[in-house]
C-alpha positions, 0 to 999 in steps of 0.5 A, a space after each residue: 217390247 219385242 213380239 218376235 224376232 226375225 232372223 236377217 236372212 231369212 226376211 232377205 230370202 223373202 224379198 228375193 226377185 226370181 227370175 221370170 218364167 216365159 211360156 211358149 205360146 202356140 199361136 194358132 194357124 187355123 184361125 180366119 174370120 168370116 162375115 155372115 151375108 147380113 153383115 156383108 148386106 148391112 155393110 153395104 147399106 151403111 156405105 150407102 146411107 152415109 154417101 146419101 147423107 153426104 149429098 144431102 148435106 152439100 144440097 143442104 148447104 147450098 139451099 142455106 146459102 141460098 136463102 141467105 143472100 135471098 135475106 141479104 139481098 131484101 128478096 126472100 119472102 115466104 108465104 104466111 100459109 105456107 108457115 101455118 102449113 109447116 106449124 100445123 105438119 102438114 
């Protein structure tokens, strides 16, 4: 059964590649970023908070491995009011 018939041609004509068209762009030369003073002030706050957090964490490890050798050593000992203190929050 035949619906319609397509001439050869014309279906190649169909499927032809055409070639690419390129558009010139201009590119803008005025184009320049600004930071406001807030994220100028909020940036210089973030530097600081991770340099404070970095010597934090070098205080932290160096408690943690205090107490380790305190606990390898036999010697570490904590209060019992000072626990009840800490569950309590205070």
């Amino acid at each position: 059964m035949k619906i319609d018939s397509i001439n050869p041609s014309e279906l190649m004509r169909q499927y032809v590649v055409r070639p690419k068209m390129t558009v010139q762009q201009q590119s803008p030369a005025s184009d320049k970023t600004e930071l406001t003073e807030g994220a100028k002030t909020f940036s210089v706050a973030l530097k600081a908070a991770q340099e404070l957090m970095d010597t934090q964490t070098s205080e932290h490890a160096a408690r943690i491995n205090e107490v380790t050798e305190q606990i390898r050593n036999g010697t570490y000992s904590i209060s019992g009011y000072k626990v009840a203190e800490k569950i309590l929050g205070r």
